[in-house]
MARBA-3410 file (N, C-alpha, C, O; in Angstrom, 1 decimal):
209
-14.7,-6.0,2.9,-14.6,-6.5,1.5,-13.7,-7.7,1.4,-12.5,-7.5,1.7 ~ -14.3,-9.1,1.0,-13.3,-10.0,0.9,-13.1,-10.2,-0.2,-14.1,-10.1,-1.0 ~ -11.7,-10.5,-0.9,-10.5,-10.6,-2.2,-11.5,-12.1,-2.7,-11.9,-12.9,-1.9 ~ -11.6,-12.0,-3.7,-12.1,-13.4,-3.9,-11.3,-14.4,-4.4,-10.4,-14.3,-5.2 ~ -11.7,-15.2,-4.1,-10.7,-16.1,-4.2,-10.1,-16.7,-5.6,-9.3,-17.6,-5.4
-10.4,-16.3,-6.9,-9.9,-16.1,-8.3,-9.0,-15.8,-8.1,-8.1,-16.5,-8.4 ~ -8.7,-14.5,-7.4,-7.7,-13.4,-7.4,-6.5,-13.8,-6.5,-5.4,-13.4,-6.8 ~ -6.5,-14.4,-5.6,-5.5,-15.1,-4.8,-5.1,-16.3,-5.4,-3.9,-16.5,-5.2 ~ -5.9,-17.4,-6.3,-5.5,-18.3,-6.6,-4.0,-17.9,-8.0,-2.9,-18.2,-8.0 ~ -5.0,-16.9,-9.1,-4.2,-16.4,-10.1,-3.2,-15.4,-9.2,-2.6,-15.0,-10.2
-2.7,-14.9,-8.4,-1.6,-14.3,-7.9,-0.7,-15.3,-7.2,0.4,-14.9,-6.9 ~ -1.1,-16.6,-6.9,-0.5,-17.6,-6.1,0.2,-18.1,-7.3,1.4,-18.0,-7.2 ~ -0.3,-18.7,-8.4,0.1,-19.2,-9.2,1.3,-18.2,-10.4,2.2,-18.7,-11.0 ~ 1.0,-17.4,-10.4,1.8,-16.2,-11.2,3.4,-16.4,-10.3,4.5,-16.7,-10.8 ~ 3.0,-16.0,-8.8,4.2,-16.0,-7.8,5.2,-17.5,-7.9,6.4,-17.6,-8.0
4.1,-18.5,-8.0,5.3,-19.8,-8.9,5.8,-19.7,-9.9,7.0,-20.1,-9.8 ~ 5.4,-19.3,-10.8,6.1,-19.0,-11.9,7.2,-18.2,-12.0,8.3,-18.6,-12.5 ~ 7.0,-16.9,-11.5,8.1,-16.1,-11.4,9.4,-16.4,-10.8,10.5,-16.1,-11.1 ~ 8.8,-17.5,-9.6,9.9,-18.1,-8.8,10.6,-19.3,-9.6,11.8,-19.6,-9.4 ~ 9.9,-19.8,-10.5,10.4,-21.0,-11.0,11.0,-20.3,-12.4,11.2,-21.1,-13.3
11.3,-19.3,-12.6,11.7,-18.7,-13.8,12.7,-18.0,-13.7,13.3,-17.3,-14.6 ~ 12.9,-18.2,-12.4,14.3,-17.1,-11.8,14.9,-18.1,-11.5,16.1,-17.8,-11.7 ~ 14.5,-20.1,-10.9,15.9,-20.2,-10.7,15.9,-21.5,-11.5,16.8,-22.3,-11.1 ~ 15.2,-21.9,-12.6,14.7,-23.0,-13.2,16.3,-22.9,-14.5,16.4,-21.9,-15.0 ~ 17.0,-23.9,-14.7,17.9,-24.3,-15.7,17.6,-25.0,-17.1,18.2,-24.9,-18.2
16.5,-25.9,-16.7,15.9,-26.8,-18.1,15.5,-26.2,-18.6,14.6,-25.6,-17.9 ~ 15.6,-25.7,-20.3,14.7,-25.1,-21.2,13.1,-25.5,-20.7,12.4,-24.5,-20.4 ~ 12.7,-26.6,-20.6,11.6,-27.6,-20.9,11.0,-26.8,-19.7,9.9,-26.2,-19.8 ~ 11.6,-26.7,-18.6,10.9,-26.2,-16.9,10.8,-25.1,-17.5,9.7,-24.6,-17.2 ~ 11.8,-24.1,-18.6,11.2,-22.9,-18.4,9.7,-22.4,-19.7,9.1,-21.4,-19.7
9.6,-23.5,-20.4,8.5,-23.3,-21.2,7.0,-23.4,-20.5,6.0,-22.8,-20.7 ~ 7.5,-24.8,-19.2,6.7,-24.8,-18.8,5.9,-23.5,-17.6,4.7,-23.2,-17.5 ~ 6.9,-23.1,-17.1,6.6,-21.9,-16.1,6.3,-20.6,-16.7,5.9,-19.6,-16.1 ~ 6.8,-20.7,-18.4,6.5,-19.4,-18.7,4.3,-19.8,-19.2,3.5,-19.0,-19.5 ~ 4.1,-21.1,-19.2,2.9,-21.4,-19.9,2.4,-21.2,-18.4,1.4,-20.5,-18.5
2.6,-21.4,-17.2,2.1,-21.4,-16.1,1.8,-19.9,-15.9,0.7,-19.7,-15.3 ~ 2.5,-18.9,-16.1,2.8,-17.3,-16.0,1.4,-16.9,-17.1,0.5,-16.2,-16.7 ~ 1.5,-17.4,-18.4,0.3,-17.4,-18.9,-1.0,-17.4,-18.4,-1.9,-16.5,-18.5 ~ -0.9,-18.6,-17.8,-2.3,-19.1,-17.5,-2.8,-18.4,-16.5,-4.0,-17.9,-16.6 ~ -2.1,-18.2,-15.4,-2.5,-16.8,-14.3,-3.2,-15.5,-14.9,-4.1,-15.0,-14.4
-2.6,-15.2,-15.8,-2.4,-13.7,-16.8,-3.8,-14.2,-17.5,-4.5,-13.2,-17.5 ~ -4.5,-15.1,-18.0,-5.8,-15.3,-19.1,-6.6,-15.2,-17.8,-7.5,-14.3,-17.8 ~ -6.5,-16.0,-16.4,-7.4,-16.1,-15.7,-7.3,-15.1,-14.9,-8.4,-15.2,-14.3 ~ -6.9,-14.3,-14.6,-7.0,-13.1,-14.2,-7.9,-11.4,-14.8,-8.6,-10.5,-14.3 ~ -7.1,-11.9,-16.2,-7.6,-10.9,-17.1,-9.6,-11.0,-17.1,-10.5,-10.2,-16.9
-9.5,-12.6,-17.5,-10.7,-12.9,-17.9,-11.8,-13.1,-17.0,-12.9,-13.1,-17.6 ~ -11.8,-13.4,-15.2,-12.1,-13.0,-13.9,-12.2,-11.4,-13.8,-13.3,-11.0,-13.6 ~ -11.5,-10.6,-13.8,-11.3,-9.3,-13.5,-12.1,-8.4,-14.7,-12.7,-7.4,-14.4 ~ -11.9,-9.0,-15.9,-12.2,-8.1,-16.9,-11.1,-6.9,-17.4,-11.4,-5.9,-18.1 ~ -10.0,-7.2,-16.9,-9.3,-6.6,-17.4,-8.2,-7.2,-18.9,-7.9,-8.4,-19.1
-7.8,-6.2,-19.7,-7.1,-6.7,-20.6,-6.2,-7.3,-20.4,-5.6,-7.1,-19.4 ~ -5.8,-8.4,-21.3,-5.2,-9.5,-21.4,-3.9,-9.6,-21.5,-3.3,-10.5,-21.1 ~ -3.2,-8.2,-22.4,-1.9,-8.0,-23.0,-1.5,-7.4,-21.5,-0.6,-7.8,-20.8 ~ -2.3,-6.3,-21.2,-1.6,-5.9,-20.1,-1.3,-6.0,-18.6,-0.7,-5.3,-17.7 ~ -2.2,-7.3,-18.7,-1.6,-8.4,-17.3,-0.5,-9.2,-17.6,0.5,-9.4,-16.9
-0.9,-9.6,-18.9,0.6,-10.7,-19.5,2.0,-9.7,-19.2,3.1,-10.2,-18.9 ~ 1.9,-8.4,-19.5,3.1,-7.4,-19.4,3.4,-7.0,-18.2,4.5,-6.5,-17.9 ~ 2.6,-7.0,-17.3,2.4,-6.8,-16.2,3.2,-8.2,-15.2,4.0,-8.0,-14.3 ~ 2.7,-9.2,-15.4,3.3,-10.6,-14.9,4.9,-10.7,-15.8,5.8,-10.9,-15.0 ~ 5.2,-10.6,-17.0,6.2,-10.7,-17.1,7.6,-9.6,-17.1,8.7,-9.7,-17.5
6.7,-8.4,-16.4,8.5,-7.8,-16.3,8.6,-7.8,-14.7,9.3,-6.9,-14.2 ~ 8.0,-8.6,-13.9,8.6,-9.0,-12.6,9.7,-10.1,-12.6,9.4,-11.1,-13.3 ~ 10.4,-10.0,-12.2,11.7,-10.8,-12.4,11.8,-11.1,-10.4,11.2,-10.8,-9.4 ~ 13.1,-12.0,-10.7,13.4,-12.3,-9.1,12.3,-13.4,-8.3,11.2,-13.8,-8.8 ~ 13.1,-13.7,-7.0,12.3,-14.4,-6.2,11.2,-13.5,-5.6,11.3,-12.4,-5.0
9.8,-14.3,-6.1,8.1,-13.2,-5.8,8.2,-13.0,-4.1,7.8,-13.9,-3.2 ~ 8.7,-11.7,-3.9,8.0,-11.5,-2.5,6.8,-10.4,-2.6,6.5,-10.1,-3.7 ~ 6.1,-9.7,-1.4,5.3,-9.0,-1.2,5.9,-7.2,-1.3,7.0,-6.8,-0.8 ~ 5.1,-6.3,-2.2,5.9,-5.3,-2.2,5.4,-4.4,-0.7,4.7,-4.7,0.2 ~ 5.8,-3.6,-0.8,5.9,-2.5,0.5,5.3,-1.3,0.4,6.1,-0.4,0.1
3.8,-0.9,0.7,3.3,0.3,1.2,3.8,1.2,2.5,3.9,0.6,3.6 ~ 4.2,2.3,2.4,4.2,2.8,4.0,3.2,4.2,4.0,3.0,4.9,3.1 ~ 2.7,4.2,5.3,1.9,5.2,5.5,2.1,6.2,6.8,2.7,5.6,7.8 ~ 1.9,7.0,6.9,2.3,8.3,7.9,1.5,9.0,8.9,1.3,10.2,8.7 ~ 0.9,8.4,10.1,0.3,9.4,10.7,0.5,10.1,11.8,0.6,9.8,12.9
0.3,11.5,10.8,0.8,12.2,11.9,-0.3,13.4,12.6,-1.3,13.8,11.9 ~ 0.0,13.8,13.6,-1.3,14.1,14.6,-0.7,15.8,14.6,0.5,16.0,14.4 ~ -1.6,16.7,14.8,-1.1,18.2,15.4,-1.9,18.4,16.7,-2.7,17.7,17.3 ~ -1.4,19.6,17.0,-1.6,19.6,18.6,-3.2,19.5,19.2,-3.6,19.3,20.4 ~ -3.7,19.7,18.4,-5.3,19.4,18.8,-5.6,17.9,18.8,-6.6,17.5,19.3
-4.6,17.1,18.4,-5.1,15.5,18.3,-5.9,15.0,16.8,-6.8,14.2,16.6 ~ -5.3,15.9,16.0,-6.1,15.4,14.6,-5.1,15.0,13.9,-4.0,15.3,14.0 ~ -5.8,13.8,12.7,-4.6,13.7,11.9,-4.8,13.9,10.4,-6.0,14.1,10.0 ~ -3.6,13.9,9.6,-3.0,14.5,9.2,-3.3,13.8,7.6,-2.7,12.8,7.2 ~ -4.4,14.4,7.0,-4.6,13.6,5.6,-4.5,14.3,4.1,-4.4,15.5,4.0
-4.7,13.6,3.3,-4.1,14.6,2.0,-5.3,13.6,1.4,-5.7,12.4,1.7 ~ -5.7,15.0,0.1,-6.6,14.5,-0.7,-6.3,13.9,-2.6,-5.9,14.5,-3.6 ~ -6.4,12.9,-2.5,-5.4,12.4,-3.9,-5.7,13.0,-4.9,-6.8,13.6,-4.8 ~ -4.9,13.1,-6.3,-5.3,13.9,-7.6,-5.9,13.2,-8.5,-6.5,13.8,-9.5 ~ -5.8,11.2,-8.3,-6.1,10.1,-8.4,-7.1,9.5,-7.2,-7.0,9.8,-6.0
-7.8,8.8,-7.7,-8.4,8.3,-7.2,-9.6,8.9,-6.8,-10.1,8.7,-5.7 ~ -10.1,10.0,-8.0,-11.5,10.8,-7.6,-11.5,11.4,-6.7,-12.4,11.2,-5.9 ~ -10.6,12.3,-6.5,-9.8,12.8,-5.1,-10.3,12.2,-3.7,-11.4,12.5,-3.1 ~ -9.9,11.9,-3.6,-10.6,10.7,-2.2,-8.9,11.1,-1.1,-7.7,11.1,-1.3 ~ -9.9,11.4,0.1,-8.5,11.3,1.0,-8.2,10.1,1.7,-9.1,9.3,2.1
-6.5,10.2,2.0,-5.8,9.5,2.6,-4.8,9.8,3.8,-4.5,11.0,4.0 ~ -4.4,8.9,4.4,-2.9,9.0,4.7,-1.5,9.4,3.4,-1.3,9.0,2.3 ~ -0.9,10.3,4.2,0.5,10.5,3.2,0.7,9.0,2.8,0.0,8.2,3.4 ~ 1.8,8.5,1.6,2.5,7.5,1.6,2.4,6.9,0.3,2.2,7.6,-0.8 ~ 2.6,5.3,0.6,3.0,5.2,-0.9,3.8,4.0,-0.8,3.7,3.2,0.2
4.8,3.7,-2.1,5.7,2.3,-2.0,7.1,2.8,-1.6,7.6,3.9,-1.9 ~ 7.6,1.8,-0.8,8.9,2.0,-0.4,9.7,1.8,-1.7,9.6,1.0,-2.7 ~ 10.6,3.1,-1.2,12.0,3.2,-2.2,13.3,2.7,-2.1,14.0,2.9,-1.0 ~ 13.8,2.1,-3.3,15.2,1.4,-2.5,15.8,2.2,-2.1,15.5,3.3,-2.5 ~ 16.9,2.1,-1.3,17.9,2.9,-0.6,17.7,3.5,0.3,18.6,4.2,0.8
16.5,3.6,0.8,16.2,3.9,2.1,14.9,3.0,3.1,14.0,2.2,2.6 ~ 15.0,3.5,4.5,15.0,3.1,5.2,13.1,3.1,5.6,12.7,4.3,5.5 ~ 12.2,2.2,6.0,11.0,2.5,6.0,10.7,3.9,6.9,9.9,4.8,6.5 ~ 11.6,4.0,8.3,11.2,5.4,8.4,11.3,6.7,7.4,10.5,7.5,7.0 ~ 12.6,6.6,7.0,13.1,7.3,5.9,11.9,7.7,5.0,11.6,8.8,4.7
11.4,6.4,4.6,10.7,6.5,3.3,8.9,7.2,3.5,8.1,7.7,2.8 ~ 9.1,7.0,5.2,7.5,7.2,5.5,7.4,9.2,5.6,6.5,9.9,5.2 ~ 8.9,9.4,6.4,8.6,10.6,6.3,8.9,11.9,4.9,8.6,13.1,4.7 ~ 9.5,11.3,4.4,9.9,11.5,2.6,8.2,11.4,2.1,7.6,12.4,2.0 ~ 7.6,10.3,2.0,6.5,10.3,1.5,5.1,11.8,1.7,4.3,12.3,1.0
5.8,11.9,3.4,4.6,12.8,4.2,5.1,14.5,3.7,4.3,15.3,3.4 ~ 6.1,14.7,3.5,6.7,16.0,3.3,6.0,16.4,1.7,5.5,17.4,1.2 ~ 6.2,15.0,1.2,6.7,15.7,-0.6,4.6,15.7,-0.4,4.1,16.6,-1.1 ~ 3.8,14.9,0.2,2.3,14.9,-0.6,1.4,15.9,0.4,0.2,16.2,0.1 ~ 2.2,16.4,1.7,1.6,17.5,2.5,2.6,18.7,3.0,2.1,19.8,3.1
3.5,18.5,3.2,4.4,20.0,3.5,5.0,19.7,4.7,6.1,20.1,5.1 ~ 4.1,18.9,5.5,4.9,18.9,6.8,6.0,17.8,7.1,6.0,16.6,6.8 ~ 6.8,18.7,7.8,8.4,17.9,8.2,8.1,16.5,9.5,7.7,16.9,10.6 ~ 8.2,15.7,9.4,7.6,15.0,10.5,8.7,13.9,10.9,9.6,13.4,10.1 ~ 8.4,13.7,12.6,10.2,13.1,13.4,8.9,11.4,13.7,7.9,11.2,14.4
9.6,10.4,12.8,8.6,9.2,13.1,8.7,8.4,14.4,9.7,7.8,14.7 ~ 7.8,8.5,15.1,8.2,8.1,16.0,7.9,6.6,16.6,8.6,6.1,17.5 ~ 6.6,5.7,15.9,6.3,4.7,16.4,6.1,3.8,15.0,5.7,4.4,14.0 ~ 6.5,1.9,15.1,5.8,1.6,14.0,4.4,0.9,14.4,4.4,-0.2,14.8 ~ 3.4,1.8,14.2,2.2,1.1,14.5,1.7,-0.1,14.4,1.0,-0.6,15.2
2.1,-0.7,13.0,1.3,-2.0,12.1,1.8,-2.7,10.6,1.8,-2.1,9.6 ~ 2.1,-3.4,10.8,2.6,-4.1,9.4,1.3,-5.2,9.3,1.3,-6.3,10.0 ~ 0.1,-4.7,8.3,-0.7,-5.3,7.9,-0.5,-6.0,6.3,0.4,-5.5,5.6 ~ -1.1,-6.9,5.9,-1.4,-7.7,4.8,-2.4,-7.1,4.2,-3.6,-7.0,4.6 ~ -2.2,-6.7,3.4,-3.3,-5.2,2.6,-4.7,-6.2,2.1,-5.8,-5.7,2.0
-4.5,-7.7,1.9,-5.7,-8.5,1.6,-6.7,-8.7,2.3,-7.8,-9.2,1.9 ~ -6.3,-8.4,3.6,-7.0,-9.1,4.8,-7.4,-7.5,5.4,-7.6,-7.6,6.6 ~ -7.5,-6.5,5.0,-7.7,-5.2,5.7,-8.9,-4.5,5.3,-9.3,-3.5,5.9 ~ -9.4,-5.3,4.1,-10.9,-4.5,3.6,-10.4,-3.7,2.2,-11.3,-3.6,1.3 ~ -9.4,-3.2,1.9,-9.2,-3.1,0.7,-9.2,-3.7,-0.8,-8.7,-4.8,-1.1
-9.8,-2.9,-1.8,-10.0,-3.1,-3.3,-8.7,-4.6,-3.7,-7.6,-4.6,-3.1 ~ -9.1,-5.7,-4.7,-8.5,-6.3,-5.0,-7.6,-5.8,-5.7,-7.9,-4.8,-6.3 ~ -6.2,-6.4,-5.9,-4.9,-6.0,-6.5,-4.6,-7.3,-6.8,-5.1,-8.4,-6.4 ~ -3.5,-7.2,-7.9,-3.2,-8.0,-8.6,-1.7,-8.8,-7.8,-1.3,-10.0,-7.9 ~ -1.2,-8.0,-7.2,-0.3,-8.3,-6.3,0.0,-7.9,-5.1,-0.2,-6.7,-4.8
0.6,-8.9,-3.7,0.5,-8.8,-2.7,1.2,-7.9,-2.4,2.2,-7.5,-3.0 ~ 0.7,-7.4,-0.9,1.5,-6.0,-0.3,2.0,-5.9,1.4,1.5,-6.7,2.1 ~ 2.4,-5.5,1.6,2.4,-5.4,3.1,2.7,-3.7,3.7,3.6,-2.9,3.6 ~ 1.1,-3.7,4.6,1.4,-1.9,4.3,1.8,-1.7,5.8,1.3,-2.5,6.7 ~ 2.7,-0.7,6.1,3.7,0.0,7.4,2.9,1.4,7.8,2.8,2.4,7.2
2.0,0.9,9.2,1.8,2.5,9.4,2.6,2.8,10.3,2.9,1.9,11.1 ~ 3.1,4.2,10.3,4.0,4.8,11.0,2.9,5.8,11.7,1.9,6.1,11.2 ~ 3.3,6.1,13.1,2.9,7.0,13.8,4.1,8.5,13.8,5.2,8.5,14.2 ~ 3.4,9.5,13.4,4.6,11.0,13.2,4.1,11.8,14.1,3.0,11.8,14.5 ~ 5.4,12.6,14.6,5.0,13.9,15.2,5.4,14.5,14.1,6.3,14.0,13.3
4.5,16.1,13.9,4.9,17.1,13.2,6.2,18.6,13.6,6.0,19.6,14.4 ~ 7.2,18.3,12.9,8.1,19.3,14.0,8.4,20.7,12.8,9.1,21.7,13.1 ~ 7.9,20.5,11.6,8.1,22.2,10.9,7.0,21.7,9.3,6.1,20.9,9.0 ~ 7.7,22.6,8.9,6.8,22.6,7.5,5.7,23.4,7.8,5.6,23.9,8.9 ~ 4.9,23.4,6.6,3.5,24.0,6.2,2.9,23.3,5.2,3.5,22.7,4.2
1.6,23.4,5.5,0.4,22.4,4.6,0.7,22.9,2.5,0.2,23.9,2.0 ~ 1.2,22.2,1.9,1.4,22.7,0.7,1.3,21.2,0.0,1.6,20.1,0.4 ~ 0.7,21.5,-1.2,0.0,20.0,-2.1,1.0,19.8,-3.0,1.7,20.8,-3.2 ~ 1.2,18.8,-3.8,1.7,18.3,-4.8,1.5,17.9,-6.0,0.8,18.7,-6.6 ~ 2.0,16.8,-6.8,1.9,16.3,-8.3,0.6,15.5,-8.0,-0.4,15.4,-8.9
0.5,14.8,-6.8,-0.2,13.8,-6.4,-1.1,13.6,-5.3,-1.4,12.6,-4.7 ~ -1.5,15.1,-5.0,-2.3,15.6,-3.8,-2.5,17.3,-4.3,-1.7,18.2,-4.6 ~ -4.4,17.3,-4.0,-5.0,18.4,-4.1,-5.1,19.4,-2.7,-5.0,20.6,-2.8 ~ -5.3,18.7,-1.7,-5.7,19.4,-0.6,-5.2,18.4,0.6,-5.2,17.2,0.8 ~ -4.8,19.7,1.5,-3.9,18.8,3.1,-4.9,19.2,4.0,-5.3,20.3,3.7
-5.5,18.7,5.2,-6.5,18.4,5.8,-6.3,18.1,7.5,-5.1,17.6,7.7 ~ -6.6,18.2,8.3,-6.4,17.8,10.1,-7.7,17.7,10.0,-8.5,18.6,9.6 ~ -8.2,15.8,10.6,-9.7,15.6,11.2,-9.4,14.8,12.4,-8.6,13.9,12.6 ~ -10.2,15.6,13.2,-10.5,14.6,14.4,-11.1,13.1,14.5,-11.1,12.6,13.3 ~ -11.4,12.5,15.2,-11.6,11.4,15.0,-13.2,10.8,14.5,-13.6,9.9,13.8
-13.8,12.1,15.3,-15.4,11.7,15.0,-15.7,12.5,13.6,-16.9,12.5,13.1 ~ -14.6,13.2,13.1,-15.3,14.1,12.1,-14.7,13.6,10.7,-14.5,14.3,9.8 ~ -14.2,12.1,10.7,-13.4,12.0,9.3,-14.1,11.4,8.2,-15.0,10.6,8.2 ~ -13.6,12.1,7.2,-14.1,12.2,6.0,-14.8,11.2,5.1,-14.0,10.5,4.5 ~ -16.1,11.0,4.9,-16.2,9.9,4.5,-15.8,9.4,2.8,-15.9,8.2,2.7
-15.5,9.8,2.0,-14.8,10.1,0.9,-13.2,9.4,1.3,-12.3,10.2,1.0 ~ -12.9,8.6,1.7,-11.8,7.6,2.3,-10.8,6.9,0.9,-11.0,5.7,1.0 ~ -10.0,7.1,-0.2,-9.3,6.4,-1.0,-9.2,5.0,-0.1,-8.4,5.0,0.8 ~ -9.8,3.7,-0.3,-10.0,2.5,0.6,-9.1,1.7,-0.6,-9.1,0.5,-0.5 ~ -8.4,2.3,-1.5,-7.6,1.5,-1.8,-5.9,1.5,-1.2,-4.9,0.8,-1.3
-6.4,2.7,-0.6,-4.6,3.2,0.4,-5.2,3.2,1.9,-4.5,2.5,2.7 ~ -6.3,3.7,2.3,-6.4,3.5,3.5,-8.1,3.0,4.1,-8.9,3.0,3.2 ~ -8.4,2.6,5.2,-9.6,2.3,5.3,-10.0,2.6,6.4,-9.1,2.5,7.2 ~ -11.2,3.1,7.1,-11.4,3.8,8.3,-11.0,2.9,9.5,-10.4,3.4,10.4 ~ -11.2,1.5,9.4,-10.8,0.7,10.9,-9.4,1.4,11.5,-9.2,1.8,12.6
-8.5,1.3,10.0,-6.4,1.7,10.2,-6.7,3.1,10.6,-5.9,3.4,11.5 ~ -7.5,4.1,10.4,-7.7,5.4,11.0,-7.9,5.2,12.4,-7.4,5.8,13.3 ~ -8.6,4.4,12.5,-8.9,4.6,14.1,-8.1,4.0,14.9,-8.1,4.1,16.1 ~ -7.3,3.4,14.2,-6.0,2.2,15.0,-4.9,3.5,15.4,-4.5,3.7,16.5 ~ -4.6,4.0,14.4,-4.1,5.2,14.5,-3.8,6.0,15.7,-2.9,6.0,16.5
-5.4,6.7,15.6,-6.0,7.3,16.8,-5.2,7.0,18.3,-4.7,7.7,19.1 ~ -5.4,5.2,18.2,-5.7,4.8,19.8,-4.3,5.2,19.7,-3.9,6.0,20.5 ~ -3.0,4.6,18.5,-1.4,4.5,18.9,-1.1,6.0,19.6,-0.3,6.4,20.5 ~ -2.1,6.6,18.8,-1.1,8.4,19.2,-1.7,8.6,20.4,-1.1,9.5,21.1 ~ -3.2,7.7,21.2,-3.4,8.2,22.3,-2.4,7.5,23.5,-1.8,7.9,24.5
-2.5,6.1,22.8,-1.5,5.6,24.1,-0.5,4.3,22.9,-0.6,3.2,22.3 ~ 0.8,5.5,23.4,2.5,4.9,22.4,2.5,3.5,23.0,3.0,2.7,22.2 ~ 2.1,3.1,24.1,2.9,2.0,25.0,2.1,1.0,23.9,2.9,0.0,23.8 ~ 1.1,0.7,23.2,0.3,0.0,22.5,1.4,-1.1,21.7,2.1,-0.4,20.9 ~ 1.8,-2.4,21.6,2.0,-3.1,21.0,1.9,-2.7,19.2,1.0,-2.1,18.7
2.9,-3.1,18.6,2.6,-2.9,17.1,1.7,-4.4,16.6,2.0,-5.6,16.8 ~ 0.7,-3.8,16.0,0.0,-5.0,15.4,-0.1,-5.7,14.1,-0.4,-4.9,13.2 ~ 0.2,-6.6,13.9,0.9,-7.2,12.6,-0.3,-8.1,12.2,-1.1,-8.3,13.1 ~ -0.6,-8.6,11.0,-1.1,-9.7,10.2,-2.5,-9.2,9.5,-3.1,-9.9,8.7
END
């Protein structure tokens, strides 16, 4: 699935603005950057078909210099070699990897194994970082803003399979048997099978871009 290119242009242009609005002093620069912040927000809304008010609210309570926010994801394997997926309460229950956005004050392992506890039950010791992908470039649904998603590779060392606010059902599939029902806005079968290979062989390079 490729992002089309609307959607990169109006997210390129929004990210100027926000930058130029954080460190811009002239009244005049900031009328202008706030009309630039607009104009992303009409062409976005109006490309996408989404409402108009709530892209404009959406572009303007980002504050700060625009970087990329942070997904982390969790896979972890049990002793048969399967891993370890949870079915969302969102997203038409479609399963995934645990995970989610990183939280301040901790640490991406921190946040990967925090993530996997609270949406499946199990306690997990992270052991590898698999991939720091560009969520654009991975086959996933367009977003409005860029991301950069962390898979972690987990062993499972306690807990039990127990669901959450934000997960129906906890799941172990082998490789040939996974689920075609995939949330491809958190994960997508290629990163499943990348997975796979890390937990078969650790020595594997982490793969980035």
């Amino acid at each position: 699935m490729r992002e089309p290119d609307w959607l990169a242009w109006a997210r390129e242009v929004q990210a100027i603005a926000q930058v130029g609005l954080t460190f811009c002093q002239e009244p005049y620069d900031r009328e202008r950057y706030e009309a630039l912040r607009a104009l992303a927000a009409r062409a976005m809304a109006a490309a996408g078909g989404a409402d108009l008010s709530m892209v404009a609210g959406l572009f303007a309570a980002q504050e700060g210099y625009a970087t990329p926010k942070v997904d982390v994801r969790g896979a972890a394997f049990d002793a048969e070699g399967r891993i370890l997926l949870v079915r969302e309460a969102q997203d038409r229950g479609r399963w995934t990897l645990p995970g989610g956005w990183g939280d301040v004050n901790l640490t991406p392992a921190e946040n990967v194994a925090k993530e996997v506890f609270e949406e499946s039950g199990f306690i997990v010791r992270v052991n590898k970082l698999a991939s720091v992908w560009d969520r654009t470039r991975q086959g996933h649904g367009p977003k409005a803003f860029s991301c950069y998603k962390l898979f972690f590779v987990c062993e499972i060392t306690g807990g039990e399979a127990a669901t959450s606010l934000e997960t129906t059902e906890v799941g172990f599939f082998a490789e040939d048997a996974l689920p075609h029902d995939l949330s491809t806005e958190r994960v997508v079968r290629a990163q499943l099978h990348r997975m796979f290979a890390h937990a078969r062989n650790p020595s594997l390079p982490t793969e980035f871009d």
